[in-house]
C-alpha positions as CSV (number, residue, x, y, z in Angstrom):
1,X,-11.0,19.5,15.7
2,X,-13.7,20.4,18.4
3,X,-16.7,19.0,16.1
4,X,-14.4,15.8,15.5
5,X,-14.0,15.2,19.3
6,X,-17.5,16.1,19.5
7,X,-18.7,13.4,17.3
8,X,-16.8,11.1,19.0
9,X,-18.2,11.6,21.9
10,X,-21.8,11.7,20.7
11,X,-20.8,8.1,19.3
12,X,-19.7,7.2,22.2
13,X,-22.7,7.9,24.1
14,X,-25.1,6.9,21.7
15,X,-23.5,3.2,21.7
16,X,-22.6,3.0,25.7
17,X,-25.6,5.4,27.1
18,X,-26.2,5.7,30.4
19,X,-28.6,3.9,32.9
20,X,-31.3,6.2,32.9
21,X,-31.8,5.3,29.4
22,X,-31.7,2.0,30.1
23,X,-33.1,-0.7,27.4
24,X,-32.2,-2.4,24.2
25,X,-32.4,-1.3,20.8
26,X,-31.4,-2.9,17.3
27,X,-28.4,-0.6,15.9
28,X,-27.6,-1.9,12.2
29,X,-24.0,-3.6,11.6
30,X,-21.9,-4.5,8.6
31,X,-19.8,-7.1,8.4
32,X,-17.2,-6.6,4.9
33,X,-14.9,-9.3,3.7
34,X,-12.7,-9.3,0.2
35,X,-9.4,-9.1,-1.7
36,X,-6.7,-6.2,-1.3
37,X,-3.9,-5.8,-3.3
38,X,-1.0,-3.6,-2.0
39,X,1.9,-1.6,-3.6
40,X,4.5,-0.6,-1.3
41,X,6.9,2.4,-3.0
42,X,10.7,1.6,-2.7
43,X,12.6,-1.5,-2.4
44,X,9.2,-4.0,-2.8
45,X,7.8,-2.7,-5.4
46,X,11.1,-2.5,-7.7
47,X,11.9,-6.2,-6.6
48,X,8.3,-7.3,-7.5
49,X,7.0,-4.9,-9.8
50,X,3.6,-4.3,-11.1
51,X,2.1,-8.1,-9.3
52,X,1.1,-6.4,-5.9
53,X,1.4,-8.3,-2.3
54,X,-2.1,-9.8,-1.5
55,X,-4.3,-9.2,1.5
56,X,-7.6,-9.6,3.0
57,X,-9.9,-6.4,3.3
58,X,-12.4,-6.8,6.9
59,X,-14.9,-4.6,7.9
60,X,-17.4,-5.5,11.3
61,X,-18.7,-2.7,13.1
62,X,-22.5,-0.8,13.9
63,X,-23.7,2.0,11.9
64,X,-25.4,4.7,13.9
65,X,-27.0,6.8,10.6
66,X,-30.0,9.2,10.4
67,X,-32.6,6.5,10.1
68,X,-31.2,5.1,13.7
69,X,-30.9,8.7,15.3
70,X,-34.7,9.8,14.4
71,X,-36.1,6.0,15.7
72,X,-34.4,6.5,19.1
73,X,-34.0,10.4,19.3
74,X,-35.6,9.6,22.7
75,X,-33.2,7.9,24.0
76,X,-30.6,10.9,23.3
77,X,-29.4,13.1,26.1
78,X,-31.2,16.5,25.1
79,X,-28.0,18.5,25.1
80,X,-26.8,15.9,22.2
81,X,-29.6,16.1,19.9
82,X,-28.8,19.1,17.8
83,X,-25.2,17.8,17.1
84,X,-27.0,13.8,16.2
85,X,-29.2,16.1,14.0
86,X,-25.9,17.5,12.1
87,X,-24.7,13.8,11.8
88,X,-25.1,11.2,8.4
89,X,-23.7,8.3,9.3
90,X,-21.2,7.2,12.5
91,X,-19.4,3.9,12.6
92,X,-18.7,2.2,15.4
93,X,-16.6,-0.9,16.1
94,X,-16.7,-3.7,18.5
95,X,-12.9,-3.5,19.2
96,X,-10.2,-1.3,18.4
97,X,-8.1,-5.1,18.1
98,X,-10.1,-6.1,14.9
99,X,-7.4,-5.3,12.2
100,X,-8.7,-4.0,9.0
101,X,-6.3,-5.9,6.7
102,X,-4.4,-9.0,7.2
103,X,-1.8,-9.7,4.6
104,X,-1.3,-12.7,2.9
105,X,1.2,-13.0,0.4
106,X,3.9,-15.7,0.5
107,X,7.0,-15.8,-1.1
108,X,6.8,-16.7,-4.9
109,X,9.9,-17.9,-6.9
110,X,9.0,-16.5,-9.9
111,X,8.1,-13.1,-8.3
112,X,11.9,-12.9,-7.0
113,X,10.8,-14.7,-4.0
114,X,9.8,-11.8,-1.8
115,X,6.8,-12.4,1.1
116,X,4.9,-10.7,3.5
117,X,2.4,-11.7,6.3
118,X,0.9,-9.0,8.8
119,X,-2.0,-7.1,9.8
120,X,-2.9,-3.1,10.0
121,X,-5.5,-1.8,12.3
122,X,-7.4,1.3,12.1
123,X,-8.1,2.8,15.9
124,X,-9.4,6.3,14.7
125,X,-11.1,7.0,11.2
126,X,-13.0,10.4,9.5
127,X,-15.3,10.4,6.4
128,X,-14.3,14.1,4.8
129,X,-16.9,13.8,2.0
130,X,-20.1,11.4,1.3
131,X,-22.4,11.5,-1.5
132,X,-25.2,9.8,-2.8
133,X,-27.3,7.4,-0.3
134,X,-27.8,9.5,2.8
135,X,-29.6,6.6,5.0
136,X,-30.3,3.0,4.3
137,X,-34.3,3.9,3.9
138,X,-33.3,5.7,0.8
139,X,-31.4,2.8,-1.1
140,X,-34.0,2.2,-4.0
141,X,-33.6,5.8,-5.2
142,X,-29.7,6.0,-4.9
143,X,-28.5,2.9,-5.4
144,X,-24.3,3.6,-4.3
145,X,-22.6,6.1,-2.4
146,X,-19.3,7.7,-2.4
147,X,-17.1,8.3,0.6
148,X,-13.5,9.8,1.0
149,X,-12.6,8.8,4.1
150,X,-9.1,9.1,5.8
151,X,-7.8,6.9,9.1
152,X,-5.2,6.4,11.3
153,X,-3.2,3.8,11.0
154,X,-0.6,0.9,12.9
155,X,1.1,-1.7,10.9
156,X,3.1,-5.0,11.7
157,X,4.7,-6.9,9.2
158,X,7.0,-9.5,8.7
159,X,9.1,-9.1,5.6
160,X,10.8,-11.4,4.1
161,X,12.5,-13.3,0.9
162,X,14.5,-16.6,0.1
163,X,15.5,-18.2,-2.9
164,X,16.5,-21.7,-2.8
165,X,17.1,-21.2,0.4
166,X,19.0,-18.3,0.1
167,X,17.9,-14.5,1.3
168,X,17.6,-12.5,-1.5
169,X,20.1,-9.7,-1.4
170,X,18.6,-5.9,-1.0
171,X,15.6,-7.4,0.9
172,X,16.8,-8.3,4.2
173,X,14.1,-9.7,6.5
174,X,12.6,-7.6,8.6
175,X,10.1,-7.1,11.3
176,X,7.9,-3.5,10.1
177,X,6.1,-2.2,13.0
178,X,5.2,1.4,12.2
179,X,2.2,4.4,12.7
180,X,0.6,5.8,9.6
181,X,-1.8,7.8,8.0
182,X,-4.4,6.5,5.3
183,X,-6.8,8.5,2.5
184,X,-9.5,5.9,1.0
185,X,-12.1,6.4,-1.8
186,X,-14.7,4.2,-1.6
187,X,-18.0,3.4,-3.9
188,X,-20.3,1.2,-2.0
189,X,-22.9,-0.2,-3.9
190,X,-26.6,-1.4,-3.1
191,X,-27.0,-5.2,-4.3
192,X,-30.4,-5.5,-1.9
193,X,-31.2,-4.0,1.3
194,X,-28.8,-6.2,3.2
195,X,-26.5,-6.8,0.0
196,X,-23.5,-4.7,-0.9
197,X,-20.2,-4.5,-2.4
198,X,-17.5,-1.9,-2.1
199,X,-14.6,-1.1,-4.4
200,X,-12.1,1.4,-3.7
201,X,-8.4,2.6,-3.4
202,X,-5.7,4.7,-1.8
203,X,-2.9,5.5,-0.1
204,X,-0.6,5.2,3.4
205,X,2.2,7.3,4.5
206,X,4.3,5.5,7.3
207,X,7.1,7.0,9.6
208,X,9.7,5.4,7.1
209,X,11.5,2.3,8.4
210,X,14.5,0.8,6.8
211,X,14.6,-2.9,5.6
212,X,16.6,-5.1,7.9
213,X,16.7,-2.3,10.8
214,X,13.7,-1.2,13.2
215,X,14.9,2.2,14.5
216,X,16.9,3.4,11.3
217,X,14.4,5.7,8.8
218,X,17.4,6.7,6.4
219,X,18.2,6.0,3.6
220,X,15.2,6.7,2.3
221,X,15.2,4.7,-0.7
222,X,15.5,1.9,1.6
223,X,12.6,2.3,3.4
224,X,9.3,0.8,3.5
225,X,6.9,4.4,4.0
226,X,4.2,4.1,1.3
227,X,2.0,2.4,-0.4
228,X,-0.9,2.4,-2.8
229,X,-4.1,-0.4,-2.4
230,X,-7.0,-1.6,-3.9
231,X,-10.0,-3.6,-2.5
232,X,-13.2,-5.1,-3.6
233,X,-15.3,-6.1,-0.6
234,X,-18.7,-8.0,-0.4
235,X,-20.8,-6.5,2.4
236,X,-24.0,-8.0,4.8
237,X,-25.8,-5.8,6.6
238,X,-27.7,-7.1,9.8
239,X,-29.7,-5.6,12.5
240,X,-27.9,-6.1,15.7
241,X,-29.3,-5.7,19.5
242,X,-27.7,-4.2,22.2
243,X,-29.0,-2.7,25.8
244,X,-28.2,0.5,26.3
């Protein structure tokens, strides 16, 4: 847990350093858009079955990798460089406010009428593994890159279904405002320089939450606690300045 805080830290200082190191540098960003599909385990998925509940995957923060660290190793406190040195890639974003998802998916007769809108945001994340490209200078040799990443997580959802009017019975409406935990696999892949798409998967485990309650987290089978997503996202990488 100490090299985690560490890192953070480091990231920390790197993007907000202090006055004697005054000046602006370019730090690369990527901004990610694209389709999600969700799966929620219990009373959602049984009412709608194998069609998932649509979203919209979003990505927008700077990436402080090797590359970055080596141009500006200068401008690193000295008692930092050894642990930038054991670093591949940090990423940093703007705001912890910028949700990572933002579901879409209104209620469809045909699908037994259930809906969903919301947004999830991700205020704390750790890549476990990363293979493949280690820095963007090395793209033409290794042309994708594979991360397993996992992320804390805060959801709000409003839940929802009506039939002719009529809520459906066994999905109540409800208001889901819960803490979670996410594993992702991701393959990014090089299109150009500045080009990329991602496609990947995984899953969340919420502190369960009972449809039509807020508080109640029993029975579980009528809980919303997990779910399993896919994504496809189209990436554009841009170099960014900022003073430091």
């Amino acid at each position: 847990m100490l090299h985690v805080i560490r890192r953070l830290v480091l990231g920390a200082v790197l993007a907000l350093s202090s006055t004697a190191l005054a000046g602006k540098v370019k730090v690369p960003a990527d901004f990610g858009i694209g389709p999600e599909a969700f799966w929620f385990y219990g009373p959602l998925l049984e009412n709608r079955g194998a069609v998932p509940h649509f979203a919209l995957a979003f990505n927008l923060y700077a990436i402080i990798d090797k590359d970055w660290i080596n141009e500006n190793r200068d401008r690193i406190p000295a008692n930092y460089r050894g642990q930038a040195d054991k670093i591949t890639e940090l990423k940093i974003g703007p705001s912890i406010f910028i949700p990572s998802t933002i579901y879409v998916s209104p209620s469809i007769d045909a699908l037994n009428g259930v809906g969903l809108f919301g947004a999830t945001w991700k205020p704390l994340g750790l890549t476990l593994v990363t293979t493949g490209q280690k820095s963007e200078r090395s793209w033409n040799q290794s042309r994708g890159r594979f991360n397993l990443d996992a992320n804390l997580l805060l959801t709000a959802m409003y839940i929802y279904s009506n039939i002719g009017g009529t809520e459906l019975a066994g999905i109540p409406k409800t208001f889901f405002l819960r803490p979670g935990v996410e594993l992702q696999t991701t393959l990014l892949l090089n299109v150009t320089r500045t080009v990329l798409i991602s496609v990947g998967g995984g899953a969340q485990a919420y502190i369960p939450q009972r449809l039509g309650a807020f508080f109640d987290v029993l029975p579980i089978e009528r809980t919303v606690w997990l779910s399993f997503f896919a994504f496809l996202k189209f990436h554009v990488r841009f170099p960014y300045e900022v003073a430091l």
